[in-house]
Biopython code that builds the backbone (N, CA, C, O; Angstrom):
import numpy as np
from Bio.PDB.StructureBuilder import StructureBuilder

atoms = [
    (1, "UNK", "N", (-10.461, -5.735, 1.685)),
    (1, "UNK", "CA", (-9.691, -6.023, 2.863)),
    (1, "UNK", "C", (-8.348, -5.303, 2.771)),
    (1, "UNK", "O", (-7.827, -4.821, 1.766)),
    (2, "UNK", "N", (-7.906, -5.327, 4.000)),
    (2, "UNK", "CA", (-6.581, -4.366, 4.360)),
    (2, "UNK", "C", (-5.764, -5.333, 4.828)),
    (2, "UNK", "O", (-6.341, -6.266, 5.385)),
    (3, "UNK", "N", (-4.358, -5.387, 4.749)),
    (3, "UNK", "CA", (-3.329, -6.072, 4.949)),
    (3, "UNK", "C", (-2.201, -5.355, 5.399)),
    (3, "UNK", "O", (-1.322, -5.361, 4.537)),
    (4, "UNK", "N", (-1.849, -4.658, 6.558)),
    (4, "UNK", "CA", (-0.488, -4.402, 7.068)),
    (4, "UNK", "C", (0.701, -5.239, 6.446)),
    (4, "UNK", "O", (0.352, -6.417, 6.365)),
    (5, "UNK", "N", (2.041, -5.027, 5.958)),
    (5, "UNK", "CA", (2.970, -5.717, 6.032)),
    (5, "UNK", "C", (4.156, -5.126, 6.859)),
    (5, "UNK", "O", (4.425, -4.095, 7.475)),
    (6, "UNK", "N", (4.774, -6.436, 6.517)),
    (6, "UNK", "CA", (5.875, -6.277, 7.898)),
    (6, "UNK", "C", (7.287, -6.708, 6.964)),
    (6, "UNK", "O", (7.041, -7.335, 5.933)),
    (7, "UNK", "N", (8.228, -6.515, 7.159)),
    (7, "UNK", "CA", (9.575, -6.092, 6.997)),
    (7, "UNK", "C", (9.665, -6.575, 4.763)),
    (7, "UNK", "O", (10.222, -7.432, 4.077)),
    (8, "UNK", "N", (8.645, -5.256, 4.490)),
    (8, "UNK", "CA", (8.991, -5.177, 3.090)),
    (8, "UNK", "C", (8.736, -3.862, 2.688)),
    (8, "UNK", "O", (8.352, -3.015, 3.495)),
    (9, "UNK", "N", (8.896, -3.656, 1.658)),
    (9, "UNK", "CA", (8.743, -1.693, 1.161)),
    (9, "UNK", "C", (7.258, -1.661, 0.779)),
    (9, "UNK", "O", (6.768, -0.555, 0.549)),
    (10, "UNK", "N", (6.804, -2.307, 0.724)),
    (10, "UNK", "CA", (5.208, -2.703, 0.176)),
    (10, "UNK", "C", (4.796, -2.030, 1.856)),
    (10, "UNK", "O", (5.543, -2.228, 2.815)),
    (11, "UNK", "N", (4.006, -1.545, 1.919)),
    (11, "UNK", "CA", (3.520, -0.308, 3.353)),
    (11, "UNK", "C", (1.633, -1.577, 3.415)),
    (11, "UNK", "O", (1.324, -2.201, 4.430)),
    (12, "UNK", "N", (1.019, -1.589, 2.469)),
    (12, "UNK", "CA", (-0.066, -2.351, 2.583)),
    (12, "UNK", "C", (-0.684, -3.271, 1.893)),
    (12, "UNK", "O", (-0.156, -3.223, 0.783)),
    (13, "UNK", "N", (-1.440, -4.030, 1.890)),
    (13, "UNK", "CA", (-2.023, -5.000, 0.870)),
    (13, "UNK", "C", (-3.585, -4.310, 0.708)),
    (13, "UNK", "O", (-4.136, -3.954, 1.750)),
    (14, "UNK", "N", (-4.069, -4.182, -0.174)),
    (14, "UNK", "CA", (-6.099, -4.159, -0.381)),
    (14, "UNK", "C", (-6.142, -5.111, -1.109)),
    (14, "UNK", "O", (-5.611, -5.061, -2.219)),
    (15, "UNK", "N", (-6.634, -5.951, -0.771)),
    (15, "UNK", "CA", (-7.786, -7.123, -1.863)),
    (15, "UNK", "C", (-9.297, -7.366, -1.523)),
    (15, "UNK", "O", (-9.872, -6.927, -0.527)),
    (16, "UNK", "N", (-9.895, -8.206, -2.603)),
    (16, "UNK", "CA", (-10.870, -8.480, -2.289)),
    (16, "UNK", "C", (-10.868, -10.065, -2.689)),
    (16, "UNK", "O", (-10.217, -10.534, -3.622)),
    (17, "UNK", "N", (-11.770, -10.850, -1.752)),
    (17, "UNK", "CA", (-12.108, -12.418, -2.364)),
    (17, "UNK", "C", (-13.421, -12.333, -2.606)),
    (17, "UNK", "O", (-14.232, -11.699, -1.932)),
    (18, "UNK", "N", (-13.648, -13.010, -3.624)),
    (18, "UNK", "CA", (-15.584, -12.843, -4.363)),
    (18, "UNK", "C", (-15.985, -14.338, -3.020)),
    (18, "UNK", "O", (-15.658, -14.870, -1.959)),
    (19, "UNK", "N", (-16.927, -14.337, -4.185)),
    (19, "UNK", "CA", (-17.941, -15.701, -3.485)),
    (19, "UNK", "C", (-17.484, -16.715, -3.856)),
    (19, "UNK", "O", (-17.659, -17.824, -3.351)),
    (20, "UNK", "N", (-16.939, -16.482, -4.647)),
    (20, "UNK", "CA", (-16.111, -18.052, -5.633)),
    (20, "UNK", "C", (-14.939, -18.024, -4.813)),
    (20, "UNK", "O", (-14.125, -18.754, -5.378)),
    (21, "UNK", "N", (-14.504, -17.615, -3.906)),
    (21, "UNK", "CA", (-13.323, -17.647, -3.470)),
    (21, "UNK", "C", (-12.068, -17.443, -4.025)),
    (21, "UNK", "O", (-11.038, -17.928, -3.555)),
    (22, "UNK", "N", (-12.145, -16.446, -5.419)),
    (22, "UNK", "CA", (-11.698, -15.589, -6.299)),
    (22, "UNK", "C", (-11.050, -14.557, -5.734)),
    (22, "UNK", "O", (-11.743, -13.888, -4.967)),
    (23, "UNK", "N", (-9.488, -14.086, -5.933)),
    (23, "UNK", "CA", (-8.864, -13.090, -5.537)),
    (23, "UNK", "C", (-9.243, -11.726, -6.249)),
    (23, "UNK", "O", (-8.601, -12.019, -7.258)),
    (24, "UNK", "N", (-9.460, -11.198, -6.380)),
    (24, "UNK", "CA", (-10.009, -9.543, -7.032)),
    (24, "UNK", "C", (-9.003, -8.553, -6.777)),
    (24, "UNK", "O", (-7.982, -8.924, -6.198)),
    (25, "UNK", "N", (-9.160, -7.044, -7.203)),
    (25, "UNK", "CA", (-8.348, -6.340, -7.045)),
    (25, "UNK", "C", (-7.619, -5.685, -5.969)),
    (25, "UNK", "O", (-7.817, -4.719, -5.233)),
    (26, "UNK", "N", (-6.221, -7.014, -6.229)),
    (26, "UNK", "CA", (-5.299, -6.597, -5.382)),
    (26, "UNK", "C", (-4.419, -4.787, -5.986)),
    (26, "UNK", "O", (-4.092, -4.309, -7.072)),
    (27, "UNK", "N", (-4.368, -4.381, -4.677)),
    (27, "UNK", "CA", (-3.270, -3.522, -4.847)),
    (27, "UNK", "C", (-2.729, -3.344, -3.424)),
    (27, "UNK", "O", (-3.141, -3.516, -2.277)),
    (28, "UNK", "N", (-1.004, -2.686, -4.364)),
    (28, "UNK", "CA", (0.118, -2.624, -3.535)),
    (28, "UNK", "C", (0.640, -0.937, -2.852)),
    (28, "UNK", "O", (1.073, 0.078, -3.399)),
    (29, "UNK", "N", (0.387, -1.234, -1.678)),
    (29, "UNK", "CA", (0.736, 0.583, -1.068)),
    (29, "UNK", "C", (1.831, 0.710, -0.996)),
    (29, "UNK", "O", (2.368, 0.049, -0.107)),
    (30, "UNK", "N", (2.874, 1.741, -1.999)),
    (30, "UNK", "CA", (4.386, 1.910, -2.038)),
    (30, "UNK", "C", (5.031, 0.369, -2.661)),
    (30, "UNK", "O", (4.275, -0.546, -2.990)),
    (31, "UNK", "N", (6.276, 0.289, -2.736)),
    (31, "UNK", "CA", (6.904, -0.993, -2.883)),
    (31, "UNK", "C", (7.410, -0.802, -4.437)),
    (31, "UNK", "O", (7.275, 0.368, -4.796)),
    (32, "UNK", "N", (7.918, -1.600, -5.365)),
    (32, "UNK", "CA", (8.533, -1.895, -6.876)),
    (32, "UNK", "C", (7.398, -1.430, -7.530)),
    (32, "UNK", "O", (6.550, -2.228, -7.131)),
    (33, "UNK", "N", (6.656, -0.416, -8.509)),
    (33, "UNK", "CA", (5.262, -0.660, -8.570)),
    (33, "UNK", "C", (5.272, -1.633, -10.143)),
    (33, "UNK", "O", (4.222, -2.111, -10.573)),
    (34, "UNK", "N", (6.381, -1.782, -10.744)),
    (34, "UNK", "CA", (6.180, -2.357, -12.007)),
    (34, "UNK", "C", (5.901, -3.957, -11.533)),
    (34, "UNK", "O", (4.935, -4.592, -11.956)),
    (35, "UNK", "N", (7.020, -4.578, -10.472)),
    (35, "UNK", "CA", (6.951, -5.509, -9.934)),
    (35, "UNK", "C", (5.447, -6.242, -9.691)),
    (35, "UNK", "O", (4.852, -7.265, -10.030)),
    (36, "UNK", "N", (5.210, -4.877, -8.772)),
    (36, "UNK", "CA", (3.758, -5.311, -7.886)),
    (36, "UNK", "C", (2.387, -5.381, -8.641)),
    (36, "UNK", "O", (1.509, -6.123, -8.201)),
    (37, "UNK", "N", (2.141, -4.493, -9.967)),
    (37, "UNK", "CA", (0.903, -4.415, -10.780)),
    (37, "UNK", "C", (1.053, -5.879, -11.239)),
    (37, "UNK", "O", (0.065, -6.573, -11.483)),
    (38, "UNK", "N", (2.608, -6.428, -11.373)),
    (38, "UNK", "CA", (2.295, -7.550, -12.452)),
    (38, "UNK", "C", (2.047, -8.511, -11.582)),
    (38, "UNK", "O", (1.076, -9.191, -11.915)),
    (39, "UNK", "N", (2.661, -8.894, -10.382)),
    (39, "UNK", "CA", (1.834, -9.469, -9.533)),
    (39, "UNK", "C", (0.494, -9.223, -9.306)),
    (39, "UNK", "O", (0.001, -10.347, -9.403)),
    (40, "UNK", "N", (-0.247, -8.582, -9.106)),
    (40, "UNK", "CA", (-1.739, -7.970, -9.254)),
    (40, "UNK", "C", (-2.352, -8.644, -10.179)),
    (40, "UNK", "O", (-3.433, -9.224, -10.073)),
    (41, "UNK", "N", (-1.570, -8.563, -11.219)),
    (41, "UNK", "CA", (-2.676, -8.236, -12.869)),
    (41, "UNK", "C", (-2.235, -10.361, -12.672)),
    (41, "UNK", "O", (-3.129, -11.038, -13.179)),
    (42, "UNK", "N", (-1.090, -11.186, -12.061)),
    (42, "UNK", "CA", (-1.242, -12.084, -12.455)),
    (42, "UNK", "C", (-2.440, -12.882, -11.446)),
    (42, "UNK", "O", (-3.241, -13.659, -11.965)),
    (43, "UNK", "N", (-2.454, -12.703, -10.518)),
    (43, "UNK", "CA", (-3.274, -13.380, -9.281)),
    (43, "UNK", "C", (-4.790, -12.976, -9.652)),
    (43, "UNK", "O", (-5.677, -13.795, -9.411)),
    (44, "UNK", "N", (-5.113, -11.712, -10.241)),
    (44, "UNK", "CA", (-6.473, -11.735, -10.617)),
    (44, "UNK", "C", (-7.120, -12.918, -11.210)),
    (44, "UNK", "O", (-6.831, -13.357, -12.323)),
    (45, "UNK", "N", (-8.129, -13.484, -10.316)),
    (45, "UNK", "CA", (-9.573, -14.208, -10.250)),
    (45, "UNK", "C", (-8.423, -15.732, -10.348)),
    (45, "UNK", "O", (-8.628, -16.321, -11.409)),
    (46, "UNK", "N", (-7.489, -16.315, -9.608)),
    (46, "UNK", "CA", (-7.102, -16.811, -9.196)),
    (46, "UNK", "C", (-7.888, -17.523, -7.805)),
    (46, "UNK", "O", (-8.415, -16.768, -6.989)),
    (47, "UNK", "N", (-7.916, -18.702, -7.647)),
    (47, "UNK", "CA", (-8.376, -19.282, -6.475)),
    (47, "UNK", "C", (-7.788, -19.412, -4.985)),
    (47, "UNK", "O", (-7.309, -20.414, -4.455)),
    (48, "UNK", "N", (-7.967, -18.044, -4.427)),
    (48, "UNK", "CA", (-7.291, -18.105, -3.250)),
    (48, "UNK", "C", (-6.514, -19.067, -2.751)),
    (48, "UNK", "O", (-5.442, -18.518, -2.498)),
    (49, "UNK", "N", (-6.442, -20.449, -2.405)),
    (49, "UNK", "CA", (-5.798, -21.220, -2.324)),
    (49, "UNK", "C", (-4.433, -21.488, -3.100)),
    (49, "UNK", "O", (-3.323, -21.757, -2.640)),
    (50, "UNK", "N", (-4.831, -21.343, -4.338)),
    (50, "UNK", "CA", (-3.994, -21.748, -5.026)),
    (50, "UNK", "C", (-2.667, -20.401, -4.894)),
    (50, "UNK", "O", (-1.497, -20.698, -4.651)),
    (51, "UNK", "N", (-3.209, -18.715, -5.139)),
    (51, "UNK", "CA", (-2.118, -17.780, -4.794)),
    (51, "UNK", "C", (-1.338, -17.804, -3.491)),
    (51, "UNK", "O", (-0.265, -17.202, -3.438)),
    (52, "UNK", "N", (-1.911, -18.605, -2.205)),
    (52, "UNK", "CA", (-1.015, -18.649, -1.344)),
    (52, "UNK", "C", (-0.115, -19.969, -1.267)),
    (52, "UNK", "O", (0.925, -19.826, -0.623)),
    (53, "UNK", "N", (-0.383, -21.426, -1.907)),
    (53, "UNK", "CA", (0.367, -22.237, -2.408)),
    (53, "UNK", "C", (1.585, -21.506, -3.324)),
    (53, "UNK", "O", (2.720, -21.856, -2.999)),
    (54, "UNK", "N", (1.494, -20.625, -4.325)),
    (54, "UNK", "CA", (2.649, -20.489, -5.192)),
    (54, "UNK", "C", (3.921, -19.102, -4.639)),
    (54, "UNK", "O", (5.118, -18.918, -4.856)),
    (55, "UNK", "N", (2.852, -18.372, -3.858)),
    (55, "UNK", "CA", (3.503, -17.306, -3.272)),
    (55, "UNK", "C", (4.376, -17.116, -1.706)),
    (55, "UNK", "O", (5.244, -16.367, -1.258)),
    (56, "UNK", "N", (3.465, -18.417, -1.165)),
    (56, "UNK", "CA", (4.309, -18.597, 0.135)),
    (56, "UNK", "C", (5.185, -18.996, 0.507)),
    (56, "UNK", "O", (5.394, -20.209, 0.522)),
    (57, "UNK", "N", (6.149, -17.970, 1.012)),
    (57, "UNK", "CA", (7.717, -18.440, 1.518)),
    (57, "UNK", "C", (8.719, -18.087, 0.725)),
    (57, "UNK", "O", (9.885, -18.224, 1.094)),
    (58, "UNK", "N", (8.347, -17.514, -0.643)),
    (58, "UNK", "CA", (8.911, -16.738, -1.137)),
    (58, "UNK", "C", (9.656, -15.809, -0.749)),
    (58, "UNK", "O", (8.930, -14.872, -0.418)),
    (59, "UNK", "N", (11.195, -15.452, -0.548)),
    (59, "UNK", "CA", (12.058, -14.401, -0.237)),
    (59, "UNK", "C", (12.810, -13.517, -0.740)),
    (59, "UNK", "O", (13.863, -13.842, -1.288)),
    (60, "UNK", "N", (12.397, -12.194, -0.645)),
    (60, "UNK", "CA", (13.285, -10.789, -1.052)),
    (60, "UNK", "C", (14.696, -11.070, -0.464)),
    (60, "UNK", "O", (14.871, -11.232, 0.744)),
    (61, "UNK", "N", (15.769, -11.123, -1.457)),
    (61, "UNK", "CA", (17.005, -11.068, -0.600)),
    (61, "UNK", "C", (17.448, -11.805, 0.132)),
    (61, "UNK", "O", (17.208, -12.974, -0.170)),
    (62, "UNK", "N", (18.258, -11.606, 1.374)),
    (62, "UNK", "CA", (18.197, -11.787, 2.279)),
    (62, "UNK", "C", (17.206, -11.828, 3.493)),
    (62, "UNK", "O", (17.273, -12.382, 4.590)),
    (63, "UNK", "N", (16.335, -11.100, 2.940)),
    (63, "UNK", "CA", (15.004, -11.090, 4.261)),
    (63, "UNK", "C", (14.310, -12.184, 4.162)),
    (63, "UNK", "O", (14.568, -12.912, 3.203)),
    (64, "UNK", "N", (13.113, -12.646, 5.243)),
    (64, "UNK", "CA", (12.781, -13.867, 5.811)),
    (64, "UNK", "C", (11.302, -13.942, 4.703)),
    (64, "UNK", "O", (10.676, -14.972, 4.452)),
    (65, "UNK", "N", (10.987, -12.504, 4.152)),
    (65, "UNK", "CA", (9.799, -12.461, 3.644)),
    (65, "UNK", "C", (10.338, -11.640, 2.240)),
    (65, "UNK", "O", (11.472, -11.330, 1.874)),
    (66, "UNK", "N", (9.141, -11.460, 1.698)),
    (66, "UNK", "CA", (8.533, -10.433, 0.323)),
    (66, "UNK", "C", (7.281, -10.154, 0.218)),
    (66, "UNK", "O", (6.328, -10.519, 0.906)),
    (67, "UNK", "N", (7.366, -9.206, -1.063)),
    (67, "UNK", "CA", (5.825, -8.680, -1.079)),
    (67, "UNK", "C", (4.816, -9.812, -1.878)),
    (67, "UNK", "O", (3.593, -9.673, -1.905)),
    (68, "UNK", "N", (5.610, -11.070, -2.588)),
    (68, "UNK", "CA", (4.650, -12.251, -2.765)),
    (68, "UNK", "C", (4.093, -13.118, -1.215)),
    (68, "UNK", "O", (3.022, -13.534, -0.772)),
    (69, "UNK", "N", (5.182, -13.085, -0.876)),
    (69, "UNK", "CA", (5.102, -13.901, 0.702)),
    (69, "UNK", "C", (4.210, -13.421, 1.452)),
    (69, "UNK", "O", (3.478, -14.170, 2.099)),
    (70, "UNK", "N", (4.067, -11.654, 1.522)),
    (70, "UNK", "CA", (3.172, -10.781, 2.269)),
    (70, "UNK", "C", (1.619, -11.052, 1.697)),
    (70, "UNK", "O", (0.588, -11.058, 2.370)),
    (71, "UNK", "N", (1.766, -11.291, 0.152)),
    (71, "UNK", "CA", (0.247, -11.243, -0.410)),
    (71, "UNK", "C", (-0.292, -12.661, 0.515)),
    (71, "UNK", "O", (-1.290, -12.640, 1.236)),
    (72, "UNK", "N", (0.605, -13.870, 0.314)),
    (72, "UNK", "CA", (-0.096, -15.222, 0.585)),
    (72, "UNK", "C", (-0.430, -15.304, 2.186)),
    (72, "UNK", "O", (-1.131, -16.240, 2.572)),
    (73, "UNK", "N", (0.136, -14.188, 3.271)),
    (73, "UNK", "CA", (-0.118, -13.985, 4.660)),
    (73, "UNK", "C", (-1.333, -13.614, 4.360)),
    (73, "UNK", "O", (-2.245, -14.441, 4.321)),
    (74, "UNK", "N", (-1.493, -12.521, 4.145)),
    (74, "UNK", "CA", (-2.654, -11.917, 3.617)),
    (74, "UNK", "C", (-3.734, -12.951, 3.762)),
    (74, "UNK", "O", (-4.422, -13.033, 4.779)),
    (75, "UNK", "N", (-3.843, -13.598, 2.903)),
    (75, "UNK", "CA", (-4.697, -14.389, 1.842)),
    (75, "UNK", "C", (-5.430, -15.596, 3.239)),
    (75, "UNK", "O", (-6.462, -16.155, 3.609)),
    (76, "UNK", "N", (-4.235, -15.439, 3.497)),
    (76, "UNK", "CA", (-4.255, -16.862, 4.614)),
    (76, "UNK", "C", (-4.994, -16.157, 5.768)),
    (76, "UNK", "O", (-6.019, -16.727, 6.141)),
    (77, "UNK", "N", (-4.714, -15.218, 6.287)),
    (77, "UNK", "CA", (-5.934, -14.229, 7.334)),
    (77, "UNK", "C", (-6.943, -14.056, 6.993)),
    (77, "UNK", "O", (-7.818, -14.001, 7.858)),
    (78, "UNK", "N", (-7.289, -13.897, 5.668)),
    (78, "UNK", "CA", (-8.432, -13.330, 5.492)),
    (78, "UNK", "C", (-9.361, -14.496, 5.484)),
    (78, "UNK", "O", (-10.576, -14.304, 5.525)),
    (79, "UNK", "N", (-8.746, -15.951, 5.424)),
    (79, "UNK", "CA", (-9.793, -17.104, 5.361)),
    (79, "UNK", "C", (-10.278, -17.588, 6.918)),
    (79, "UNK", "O", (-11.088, -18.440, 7.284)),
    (80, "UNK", "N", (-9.509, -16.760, 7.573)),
    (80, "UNK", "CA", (-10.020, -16.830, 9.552)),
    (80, "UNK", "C", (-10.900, -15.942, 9.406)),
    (80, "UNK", "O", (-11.569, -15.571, 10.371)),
]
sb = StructureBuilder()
sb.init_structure("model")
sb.init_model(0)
sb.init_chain("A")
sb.init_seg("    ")
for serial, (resi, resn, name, xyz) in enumerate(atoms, 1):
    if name == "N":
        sb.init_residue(resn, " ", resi, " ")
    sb.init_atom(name, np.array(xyz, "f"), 0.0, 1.0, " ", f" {name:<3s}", serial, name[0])
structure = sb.get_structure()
């Protein structure tokens, strides 16, 4: 799956969810990349639910979002 984001340096999201409802390999298009692998490498085979519980609402800065906040949007679309 593909994930547009919106007001972060992160340009896209790719993940995948298994059958277990297992997060799989996320990656980050542009953005911090040391930041973002370790986010990656931590959410792997994580229970969807649970990565958008710890990641949502999370904020870069001053801005309303981040690229954790962006993963758990993500996460949360892809279960519609």
């Amino acid at each position: 799956m593909e994930f547009q984001t919106k007001n972060v340096c992160t340009k896209s999201i790719h993940f995948e969810i298994d059958d277990d409802d297992r997060v799989r390999n996320v990656r980050f298009e542009k953005g911090c990349p040391g930041n973002l692998l370790g986010i990656a490498k931590l959410v792997e085979g994580m229970k969807r639910n649970e990565v958008i519980e710890r990641l949502q609402g999370i904020r870069c800065g001053n801005r309303s979002t981040s690229c954790p906040d962006q993963l758990a949007k993500a996460l949360l679309t892809a279960q519609k």
